[in-house]
Each structure stands twice: as structure tokens, then as C-alpha cells.
N, C-alpha and C positions, 0 to 999 in steps of 0.2 A: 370821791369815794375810793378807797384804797381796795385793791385788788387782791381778791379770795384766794385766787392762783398764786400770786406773788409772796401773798402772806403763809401758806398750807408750807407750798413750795420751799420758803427759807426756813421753814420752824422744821422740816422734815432734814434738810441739810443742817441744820445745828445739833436735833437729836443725833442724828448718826453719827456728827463729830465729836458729841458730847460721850457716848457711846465708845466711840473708838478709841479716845483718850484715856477714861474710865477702865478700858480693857488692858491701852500701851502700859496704864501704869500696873496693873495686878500680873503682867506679862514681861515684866521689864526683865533686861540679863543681871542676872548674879553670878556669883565665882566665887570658886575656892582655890584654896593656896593645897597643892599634891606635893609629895613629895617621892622622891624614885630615887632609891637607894641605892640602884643598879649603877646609875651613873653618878651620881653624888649631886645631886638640884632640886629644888624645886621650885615649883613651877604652876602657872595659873591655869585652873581647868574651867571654861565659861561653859553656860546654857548652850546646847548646838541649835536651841529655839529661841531666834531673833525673832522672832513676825510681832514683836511692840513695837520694833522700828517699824515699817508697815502699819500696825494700826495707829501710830503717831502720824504717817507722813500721809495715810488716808484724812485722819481729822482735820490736818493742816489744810486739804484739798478742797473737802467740804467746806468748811468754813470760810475759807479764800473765794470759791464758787457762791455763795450764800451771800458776803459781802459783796460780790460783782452784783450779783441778781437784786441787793438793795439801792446799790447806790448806783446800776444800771434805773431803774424802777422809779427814784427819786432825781434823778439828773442832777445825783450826787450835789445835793440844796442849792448848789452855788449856779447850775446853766438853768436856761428857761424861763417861764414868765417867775416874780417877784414870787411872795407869796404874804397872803394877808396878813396887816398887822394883828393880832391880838395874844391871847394867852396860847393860842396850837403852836404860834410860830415863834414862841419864846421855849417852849414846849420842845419842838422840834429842832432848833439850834443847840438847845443843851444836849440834848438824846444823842443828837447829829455827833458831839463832840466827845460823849461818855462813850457814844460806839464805838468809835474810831480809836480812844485810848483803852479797850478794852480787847478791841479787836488785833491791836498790834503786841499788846500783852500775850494774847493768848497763842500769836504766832509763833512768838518769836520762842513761849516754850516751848511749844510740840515740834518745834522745828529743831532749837538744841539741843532738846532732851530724845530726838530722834537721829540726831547725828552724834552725839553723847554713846545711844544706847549701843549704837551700830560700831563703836569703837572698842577693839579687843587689842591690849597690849603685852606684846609678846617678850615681855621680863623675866628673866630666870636668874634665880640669886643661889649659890652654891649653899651647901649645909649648915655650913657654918657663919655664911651672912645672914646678917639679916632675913625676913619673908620678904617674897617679891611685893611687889605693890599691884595687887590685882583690880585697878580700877574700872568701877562703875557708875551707873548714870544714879546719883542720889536719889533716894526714896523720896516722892512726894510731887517731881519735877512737872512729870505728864498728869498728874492728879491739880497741879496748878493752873495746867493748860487746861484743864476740862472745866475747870472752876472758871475762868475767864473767858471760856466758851459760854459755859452758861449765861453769864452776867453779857457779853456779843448779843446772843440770842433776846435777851428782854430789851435790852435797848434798842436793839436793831427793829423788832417790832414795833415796840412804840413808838418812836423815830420816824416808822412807816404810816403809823396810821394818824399820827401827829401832823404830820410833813402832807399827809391827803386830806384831812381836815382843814388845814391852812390853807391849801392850795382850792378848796371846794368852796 
């Protein structure tokens, strides 16, 4: 029988990473190109409000934490006794594998697009060059990771209760 605690427990750490994602991206840094006449440049003025770095590298946490606590929970399919043939445990090896590919998706954006966001370059191009190049973390990056949070969270469940049916 798969465990009430275990199950509440990661669906409550997937919302809040699903959450915190959702937020990095509507909070991410923008810039604009100024220009100061005074001295003849210009020059990139970013958001002085970072904290989507923070709510990226929160979700990154949770859901890092969320995956320990399943594949803690499961003895990650592969230790412990076998577990019975039938449809749960065909069931539970595919889930087992969609997690895992969705879980390392959803890492690796919140975690680039949190070291991405946190990157401010201090470019200054005279008046008559060129604008500087005020780069930022692309629209949509942390809204990817929230997205593959989601899809984490449904697998991860089933997977769980897949993985406790077979084993039952």
C-alpha cells in the first residue's frame, strides 16, 4: 500500500516548485539600454529585483528534495525485494523512466535559467557604436522548468503508487 505521507508530502513539494517556477518566470530580470550623454556611452540598466534567481533556485530545491523523498520511498526500483510480475510493474518501470527524464529536464532549466537570470553584463558601447548587448535570461526558460515540473510531479506519483501495487 503506498504511503499517504509520502504521497501529500511530494505533491505539496512539486506545487511549491511548480509555484516558484511559475513566479521565477513572471519575475525574471529585464534591461534596458540608457544612455548618458554626460559622458558620451551607453550603457545597460537591469531590474535591481533579482529574487526569480531565488524563486528558480527554491523550485530547483523542492523538487531535488521531492525526488530524494520518492526514490528514497521506492528504493529507487532497483534495491530491495523484486517486485511482482504483472501490468503495476510494467506500469512502474515506464513511470520510473518518464520521471527520471523529466525530472532531469526540469533541473537542468531552473537551474540555468537561475544562473542565466543572476548574470548581469557590464558592456558599455560609446555613442556612436553600436548598443551594448544587454543580455538576458530568454522568455519562457523558467516557464519550461515549471512545465517539466509538472509532468515530475504526475509521474512521480504514479510511479509511486504503481511501484506499491507491484510490490503489494
Amino acid at each position: 500500500m503506498a504511503s499517504k505521507i509520502v504521497i501529500i508530502l511530494v505533491l505539496i513539494l512539486d506545487i511549491v516548485a511548480f509555484g516558484l517556477a511559475i513566479n521565477a518566470e513572471r519575475r525574471r530580470t529585464t534591461a534596458q539600454v540608457i544612455s548618458d550623454r554626460d559622458v558620451n556611452y551607453k550603457y545597460c540598466r537591469y531590474d535591481s529585483d533579482n529574487v526569480a534567481t531565488g524563486y528558480g533556485l527554491g523550485a530547483f530545491f523542492c523538487l531535488l528534495f521531492s525526488q530524494i523523498i520518492i526514490m528514497a520511498a521506492s528504493r529507487c526500483l532497483c534495491c530491495g525485494k523484486g517486485l511482482k510480475p504483472g501490468g503495476s510493474r510494467a506500469c512502474a518501470v515506464t513511470l520510473f523512466i518518464f520521471c527520471w527524464l523529466t525530472f532531469i529536464v526540469a533541473e537542468v532549466c531552473l537551474l540555468a535559467a537561475s544562473a542565466r537570470n543572476a548574470y548581469h553584463t557590464k558592456y558599455r558601447a560609446f555613442i556612436g557604436e553600436n548598443p551594448p548587448s544587454c543580455e538576458t535570461l530568454r522568455k519562457g526558460v523558467f516557464a519550461a522548468g515549471a512545465a517539466f515540473t509538472f509532468f515530475t510531479a504526475i509521474f512521480s506519483e504514479f510511479y509511486y503508487i504503481s511501484y506499491s501495487k507491484s510490490r503489494g
